[in-house]
TIBA-190311 format. One record per residue (C-alpha): residue number from 1; residue in one letter; x, y, z. Coordinates in Angstrom, 3 decimals. Layout:
BEGIN
+-----+---------+----------+----------+----------+
! num ! residuo !        X !        Y !        Z !
+-----+---------+----------+----------+----------+
! NUM !       A !        X !        Y !        Z !
...
+-----+---------+----------+----------+----------+
END
This chain:
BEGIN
+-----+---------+----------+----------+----------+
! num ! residuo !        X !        Y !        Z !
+-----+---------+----------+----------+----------+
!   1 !       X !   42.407 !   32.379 !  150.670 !
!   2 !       X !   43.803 !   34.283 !  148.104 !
!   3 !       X !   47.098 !   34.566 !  146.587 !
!   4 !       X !   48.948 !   37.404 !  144.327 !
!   5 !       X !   48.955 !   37.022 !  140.969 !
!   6 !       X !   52.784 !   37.668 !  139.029 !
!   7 !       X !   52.872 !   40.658 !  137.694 !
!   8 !       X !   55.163 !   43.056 !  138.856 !
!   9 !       X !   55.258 !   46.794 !  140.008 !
!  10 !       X !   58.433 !   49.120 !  139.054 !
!  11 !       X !   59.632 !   51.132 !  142.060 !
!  12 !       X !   58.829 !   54.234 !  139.559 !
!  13 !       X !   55.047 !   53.228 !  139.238 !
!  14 !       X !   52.635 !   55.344 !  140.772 !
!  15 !       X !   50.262 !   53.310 !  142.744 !
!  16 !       X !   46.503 !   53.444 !  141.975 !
!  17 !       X !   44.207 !   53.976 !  145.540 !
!  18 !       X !   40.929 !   53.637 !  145.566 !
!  19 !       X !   38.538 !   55.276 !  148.636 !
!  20 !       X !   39.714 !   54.737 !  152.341 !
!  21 !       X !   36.065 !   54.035 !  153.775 !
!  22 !       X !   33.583 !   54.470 !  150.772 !
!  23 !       X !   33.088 !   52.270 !  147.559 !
!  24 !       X !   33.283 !   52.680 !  143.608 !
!  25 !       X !   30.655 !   50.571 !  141.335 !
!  26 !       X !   32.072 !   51.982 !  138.069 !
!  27 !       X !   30.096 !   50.238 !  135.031 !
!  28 !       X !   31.367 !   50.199 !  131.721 !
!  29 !       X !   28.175 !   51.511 !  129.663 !
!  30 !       X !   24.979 !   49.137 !  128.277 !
!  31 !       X !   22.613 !   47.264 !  130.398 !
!  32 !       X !   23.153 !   47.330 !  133.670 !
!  33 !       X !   22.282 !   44.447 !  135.585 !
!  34 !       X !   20.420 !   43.346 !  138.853 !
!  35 !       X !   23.359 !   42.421 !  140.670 !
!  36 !       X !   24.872 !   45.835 !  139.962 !
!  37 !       X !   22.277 !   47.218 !  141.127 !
!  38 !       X !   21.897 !   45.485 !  144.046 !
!  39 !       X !   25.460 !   45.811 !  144.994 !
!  40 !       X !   25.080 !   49.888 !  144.340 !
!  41 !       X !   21.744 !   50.238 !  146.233 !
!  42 !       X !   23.112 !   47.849 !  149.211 !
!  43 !       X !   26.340 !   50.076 !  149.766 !
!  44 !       X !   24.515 !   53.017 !  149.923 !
!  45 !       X !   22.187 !   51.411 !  152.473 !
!  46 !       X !   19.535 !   49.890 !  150.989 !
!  47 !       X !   16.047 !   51.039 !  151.858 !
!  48 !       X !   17.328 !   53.604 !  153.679 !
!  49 !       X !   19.696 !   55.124 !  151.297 !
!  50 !       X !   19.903 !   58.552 !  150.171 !
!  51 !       X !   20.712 !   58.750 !  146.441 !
!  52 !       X !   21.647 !   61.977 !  144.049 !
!  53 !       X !   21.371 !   61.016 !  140.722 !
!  54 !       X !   23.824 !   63.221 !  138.026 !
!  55 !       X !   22.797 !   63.252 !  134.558 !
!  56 !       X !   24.908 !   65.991 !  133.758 !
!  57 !       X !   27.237 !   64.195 !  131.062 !
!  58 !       X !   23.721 !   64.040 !  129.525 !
!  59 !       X !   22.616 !   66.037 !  126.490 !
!  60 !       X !   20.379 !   69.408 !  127.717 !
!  61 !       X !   17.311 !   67.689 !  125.953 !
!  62 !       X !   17.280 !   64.528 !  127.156 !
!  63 !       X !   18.175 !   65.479 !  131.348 !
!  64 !       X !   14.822 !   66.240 !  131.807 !
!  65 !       X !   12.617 !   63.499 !  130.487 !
!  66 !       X !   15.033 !   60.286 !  130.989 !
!  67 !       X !   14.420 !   59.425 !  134.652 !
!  68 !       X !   14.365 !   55.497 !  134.064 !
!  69 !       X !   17.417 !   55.678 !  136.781 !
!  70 !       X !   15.337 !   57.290 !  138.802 !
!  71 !       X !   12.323 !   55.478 !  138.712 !
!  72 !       X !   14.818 !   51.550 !  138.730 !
!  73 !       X !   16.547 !   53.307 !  142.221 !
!  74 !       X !   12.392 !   53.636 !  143.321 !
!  75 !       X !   11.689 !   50.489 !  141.964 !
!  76 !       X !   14.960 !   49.080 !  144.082 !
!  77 !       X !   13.290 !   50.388 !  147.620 !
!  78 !       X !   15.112 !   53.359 !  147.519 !
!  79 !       X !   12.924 !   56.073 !  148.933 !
!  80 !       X !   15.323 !   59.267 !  148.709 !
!  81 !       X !   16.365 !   60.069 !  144.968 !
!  82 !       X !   17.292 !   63.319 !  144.350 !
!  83 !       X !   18.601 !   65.106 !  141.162 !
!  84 !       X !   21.226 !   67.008 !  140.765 !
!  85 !       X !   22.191 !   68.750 !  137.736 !
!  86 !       X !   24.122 !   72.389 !  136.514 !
!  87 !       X !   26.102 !   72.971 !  133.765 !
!  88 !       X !   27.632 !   76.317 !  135.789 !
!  89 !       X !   30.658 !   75.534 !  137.732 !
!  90 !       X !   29.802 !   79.088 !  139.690 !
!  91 !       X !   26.303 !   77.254 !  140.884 !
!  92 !       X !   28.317 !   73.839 !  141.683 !
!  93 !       X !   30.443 !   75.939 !  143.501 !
!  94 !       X !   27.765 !   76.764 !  145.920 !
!  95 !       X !   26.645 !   75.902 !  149.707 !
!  96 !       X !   23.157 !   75.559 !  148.058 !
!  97 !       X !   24.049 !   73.215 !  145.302 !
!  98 !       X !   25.922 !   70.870 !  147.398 !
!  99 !       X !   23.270 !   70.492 !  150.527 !
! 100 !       X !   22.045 !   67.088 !  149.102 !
! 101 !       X !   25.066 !   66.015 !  148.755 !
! 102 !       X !   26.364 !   66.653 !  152.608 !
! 103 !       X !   22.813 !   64.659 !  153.167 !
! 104 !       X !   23.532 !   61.330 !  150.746 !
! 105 !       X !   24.955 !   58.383 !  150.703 !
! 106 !       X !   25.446 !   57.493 !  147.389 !
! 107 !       X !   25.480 !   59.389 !  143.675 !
! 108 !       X !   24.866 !   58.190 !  140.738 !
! 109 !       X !   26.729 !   59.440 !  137.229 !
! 110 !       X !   24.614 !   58.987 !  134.281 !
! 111 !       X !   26.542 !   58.384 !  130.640 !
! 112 !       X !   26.948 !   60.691 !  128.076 !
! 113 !       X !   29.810 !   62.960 !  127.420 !
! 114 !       X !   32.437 !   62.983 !  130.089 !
! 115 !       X !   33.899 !   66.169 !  129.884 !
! 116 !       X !   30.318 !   67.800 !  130.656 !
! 117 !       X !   30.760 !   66.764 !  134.007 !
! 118 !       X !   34.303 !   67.714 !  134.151 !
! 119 !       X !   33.499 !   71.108 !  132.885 !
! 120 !       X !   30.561 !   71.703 !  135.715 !
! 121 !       X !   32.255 !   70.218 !  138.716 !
! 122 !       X !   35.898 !   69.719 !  138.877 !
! 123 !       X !   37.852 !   72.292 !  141.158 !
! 124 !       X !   34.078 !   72.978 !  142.975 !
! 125 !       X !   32.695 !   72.808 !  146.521 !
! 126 !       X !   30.768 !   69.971 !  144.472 !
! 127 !       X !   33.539 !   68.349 !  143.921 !
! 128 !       X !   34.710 !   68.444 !  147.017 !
! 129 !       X !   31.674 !   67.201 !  148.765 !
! 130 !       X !   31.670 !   64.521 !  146.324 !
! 131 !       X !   34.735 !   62.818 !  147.927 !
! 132 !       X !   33.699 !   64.049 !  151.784 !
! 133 !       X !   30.455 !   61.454 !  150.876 !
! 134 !       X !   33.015 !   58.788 !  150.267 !
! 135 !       X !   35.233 !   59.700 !  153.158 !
! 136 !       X !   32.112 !   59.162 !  155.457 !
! 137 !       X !   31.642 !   55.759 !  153.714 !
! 138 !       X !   29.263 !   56.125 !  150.595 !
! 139 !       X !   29.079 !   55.040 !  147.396 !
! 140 !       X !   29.834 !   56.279 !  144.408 !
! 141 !       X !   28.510 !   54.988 !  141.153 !
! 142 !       X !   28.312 !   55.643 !  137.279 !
! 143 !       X !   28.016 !   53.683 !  133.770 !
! 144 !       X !   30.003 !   54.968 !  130.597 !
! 145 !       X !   31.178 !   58.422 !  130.830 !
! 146 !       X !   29.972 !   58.135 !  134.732 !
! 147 !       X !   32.872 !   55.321 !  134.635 !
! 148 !       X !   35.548 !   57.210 !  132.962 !
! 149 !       X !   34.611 !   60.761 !  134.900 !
! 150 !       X !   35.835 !   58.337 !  138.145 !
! 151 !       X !   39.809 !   57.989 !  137.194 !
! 152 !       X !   42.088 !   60.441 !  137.716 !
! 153 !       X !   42.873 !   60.643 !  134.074 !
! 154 !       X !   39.901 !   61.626 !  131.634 !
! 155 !       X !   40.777 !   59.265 !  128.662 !
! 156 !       X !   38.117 !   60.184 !  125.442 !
! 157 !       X !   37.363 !   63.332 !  127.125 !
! 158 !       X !   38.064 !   65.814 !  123.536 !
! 159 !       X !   34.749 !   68.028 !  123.068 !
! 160 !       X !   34.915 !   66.857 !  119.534 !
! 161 !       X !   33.937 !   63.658 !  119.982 !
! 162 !       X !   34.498 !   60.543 !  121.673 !
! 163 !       X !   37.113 !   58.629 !  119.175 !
! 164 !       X !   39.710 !   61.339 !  119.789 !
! 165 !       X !   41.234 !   59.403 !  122.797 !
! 166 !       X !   43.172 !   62.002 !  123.911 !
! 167 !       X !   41.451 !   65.631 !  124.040 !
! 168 !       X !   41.257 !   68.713 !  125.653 !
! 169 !       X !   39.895 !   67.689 !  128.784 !
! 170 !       X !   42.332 !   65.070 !  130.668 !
! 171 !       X !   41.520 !   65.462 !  134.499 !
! 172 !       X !   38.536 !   63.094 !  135.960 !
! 173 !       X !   37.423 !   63.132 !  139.281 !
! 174 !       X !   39.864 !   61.507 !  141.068 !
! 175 !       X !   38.143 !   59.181 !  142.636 !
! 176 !       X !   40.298 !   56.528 !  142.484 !
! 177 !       X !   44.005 !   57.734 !  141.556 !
! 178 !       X !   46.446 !   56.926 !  138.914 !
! 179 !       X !   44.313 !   55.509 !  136.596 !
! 180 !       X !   42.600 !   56.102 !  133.332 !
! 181 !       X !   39.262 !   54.160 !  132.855 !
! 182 !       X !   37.580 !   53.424 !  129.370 !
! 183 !       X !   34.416 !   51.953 !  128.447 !
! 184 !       X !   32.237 !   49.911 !  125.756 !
! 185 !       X !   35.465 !   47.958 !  125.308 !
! 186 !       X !   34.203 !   44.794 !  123.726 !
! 187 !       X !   30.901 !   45.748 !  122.876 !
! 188 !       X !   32.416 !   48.394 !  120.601 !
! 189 !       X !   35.865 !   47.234 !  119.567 !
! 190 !       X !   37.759 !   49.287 !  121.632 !
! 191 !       X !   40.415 !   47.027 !  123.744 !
! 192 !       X !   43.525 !   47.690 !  122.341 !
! 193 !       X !   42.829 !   51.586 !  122.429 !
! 194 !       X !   43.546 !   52.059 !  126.317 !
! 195 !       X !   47.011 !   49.628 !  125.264 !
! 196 !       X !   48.462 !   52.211 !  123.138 !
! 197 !       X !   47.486 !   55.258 !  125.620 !
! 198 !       X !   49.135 !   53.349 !  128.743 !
! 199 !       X !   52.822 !   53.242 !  126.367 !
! 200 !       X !   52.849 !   56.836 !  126.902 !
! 201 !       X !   51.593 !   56.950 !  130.391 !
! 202 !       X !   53.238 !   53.989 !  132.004 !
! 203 !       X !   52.766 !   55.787 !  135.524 !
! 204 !       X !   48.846 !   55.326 !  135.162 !
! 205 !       X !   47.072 !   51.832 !  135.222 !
! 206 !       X !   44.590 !   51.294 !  132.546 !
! 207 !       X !   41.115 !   49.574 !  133.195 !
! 208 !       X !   39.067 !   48.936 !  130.357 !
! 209 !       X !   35.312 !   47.954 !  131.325 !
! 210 !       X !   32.872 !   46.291 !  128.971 !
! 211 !       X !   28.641 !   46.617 !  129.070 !
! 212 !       X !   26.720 !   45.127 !  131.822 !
! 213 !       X !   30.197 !   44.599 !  133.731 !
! 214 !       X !   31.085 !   46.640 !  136.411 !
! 215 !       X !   34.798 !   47.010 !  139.382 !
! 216 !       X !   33.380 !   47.831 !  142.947 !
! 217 !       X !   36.091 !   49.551 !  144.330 !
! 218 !       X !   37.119 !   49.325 !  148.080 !
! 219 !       X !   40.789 !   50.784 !  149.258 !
! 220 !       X !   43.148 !   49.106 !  147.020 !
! 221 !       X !   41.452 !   45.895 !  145.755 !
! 222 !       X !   38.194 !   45.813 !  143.122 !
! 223 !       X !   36.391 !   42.968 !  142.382 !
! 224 !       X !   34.290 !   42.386 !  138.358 !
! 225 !       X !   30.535 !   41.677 !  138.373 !
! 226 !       X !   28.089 !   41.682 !  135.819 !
! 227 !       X !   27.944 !   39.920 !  133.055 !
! 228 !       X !   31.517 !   40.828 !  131.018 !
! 229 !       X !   35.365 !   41.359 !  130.669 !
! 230 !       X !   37.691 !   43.626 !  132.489 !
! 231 !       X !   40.698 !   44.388 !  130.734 !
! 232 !       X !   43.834 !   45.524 !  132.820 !
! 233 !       X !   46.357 !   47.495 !  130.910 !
! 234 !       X !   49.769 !   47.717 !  133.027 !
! 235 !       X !   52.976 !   49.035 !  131.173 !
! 236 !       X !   55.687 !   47.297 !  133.292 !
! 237 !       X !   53.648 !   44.012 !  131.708 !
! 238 !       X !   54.312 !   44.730 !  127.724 !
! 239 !       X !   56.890 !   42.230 !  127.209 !
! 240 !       X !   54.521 !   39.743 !  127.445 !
! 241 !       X !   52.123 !   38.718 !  124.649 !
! 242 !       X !   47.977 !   39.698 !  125.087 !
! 243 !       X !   46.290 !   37.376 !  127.009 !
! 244 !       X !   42.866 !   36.643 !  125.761 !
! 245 !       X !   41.362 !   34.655 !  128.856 !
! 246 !       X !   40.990 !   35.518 !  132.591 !
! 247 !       X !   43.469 !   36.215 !  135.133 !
! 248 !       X !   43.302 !   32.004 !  135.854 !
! 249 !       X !   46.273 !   31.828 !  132.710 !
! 250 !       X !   48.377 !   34.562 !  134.163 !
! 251 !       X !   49.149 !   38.069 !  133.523 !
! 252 !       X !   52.322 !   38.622 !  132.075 !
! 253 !       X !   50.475 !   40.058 !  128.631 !
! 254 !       X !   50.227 !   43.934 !  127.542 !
! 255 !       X !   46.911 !   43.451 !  128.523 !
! 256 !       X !   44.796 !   40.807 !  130.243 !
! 257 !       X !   41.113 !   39.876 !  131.510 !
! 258 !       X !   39.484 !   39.233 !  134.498 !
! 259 !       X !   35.787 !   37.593 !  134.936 !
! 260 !       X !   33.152 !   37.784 !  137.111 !
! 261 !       X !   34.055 !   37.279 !  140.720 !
! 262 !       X !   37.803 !   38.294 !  140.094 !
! 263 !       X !   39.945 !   40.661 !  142.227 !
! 264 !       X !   42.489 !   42.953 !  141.379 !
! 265 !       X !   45.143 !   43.991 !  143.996 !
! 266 !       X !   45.243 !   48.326 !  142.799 !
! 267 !       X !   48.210 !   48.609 !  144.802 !
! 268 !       X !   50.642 !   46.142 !  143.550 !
! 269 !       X !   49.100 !   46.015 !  140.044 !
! 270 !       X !   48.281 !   41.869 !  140.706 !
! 271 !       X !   45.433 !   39.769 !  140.026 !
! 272 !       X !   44.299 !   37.853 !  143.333 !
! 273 !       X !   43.665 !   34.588 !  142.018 !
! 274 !       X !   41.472 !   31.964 !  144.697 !
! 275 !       X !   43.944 !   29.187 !  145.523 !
! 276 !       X !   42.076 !   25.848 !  144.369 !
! 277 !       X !   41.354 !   24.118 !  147.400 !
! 278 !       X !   43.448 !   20.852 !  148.182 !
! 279 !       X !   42.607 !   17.222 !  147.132 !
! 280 !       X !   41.259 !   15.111 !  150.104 !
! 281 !       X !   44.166 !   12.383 !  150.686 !
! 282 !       X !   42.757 !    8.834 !  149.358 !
! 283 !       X !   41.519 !    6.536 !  151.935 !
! 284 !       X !   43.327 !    3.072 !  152.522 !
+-----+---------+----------+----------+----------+
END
């Protein structure tokens, strides 16, 4: 049984939603893990999945030659791995493009740049097949800039480089809406930069990832695996004071963490905290 956590949600709050039928495994960058593997390769069905992989937040000489995704998804069972790549929004915007896509059941976003895969599919037929494959109950997954590329707000998407947190490209991929995703956050020092973003954008909920550490993203409720933090960032929390623990010593900070087998309600902006199970009554 689970019970809501205590934060609070302003009747002006947008609420976050995250896919009807299909899932999210967005991982924040690094190593990823077996068991977020697993969990990607067993919601897109396992042996019998059909995967696109996207490397297109990739550089151009480096799409090519790095197939180690690829090769772990063959190495996972997966028989059907297909990749699918164009910098041209004009090609993404074709029935010829997207046929794989109408076929799969998951897709893969490699990291890199985010705002290379913004540039090539958002406002495409791509795009929109993209969120059909969830609507039918696939999986979407993606590590680093395949994380942030998820949110409906692009946060480090500039062209000029990834420390300008707020660039010239600002719209993600919607996948899961009214919220801005970051990356690396621990493994690179970066946990206090979604904070100061989120006082200017109070309607969006900021989730900040760290390596090997991945949400999987049902509806309105995500759960952490992997082997990390996940930092939620929720403006009608800033009174509070940071919390630097899990969601088990509340979260009433600016921002506050959640561990490995943690959920977080989307919708009401609430940890779910597991009710510790009651004391057996002493025997006479």
């Amino acid at each position: 049984m689970f019970i809501a956590g205590t934060a609070s949600v302003s009747a002006q709050t947008a609420n976050p939603v995250g896919p009807e039928k299909g899932s999210l495994v967005i991982v924040g960058g690094g190593n990823v893990g077996p068991e977020i593997w697993a969990r990607f390769v067993e919601l897109a069905g396992g042996a019998n999945a059909s995967i696109i992989y996207v490397p297109t937040a990739g550089d151009d000489s480096t799409i090519v030659k790095n197939n180690n995704t690829v090769k772990k998804l063959q190495e996972l069972g997966v028989k059907s791995v297909t990749t699918l790549h164009t910098r041209d929004p004009k090609v993404a915007n074709t029935d010829k493009f997207v046929e794989p896509i109408r076929k799969a059941t998951g897709v893969w976003f490699e990291g890199g740049r985010q705002w290379k895969i913004a540039d090539a599919y958002l406002g495409t037929l791509t795009q929109k097949e993209f969120k059909a494959l969830l609507d039918r109950g696939g999986v979407i997954g993606g590590t680093s800039a395949g994380a942030t590329i998820q949110g409906s707000y692009l946060f480090r998407g500039d062209t000029k480089g990834n420390t300008v947190l707020v660039g010239d490209h600002i719209q993600g991929l919607d996948f899961i809406h009214n919220v801005a995703i970051d990356q690396h956050i621990l493994k690179r020092n970066r946990q206090f930069d979604l904070l100061s973003f989120i006082k200017t954008r109070p309607d969006l909920l900021g989730i900040g990832i760290d390596e090997s550490t991945a949400i999987v993203v049902h509806q309105n409720n995500f759960e952490v695996i992997g082997a990390s933090y996940v930092a939620i960032y929720d403006a009608n929390n800033f009174a509070g004071t940071v919390k630097n623990i899990s969601s088990d010593s509340g979260n009433n900070g600016p921002f506050y963490y959640l561990k490995k087998g943690e959920k977080f309600d989307l919708l009401n902006r609430k940890a779910l905290i597991e009710k510790p199970a009651a004391k057996p009554a002493a025997s006479n």
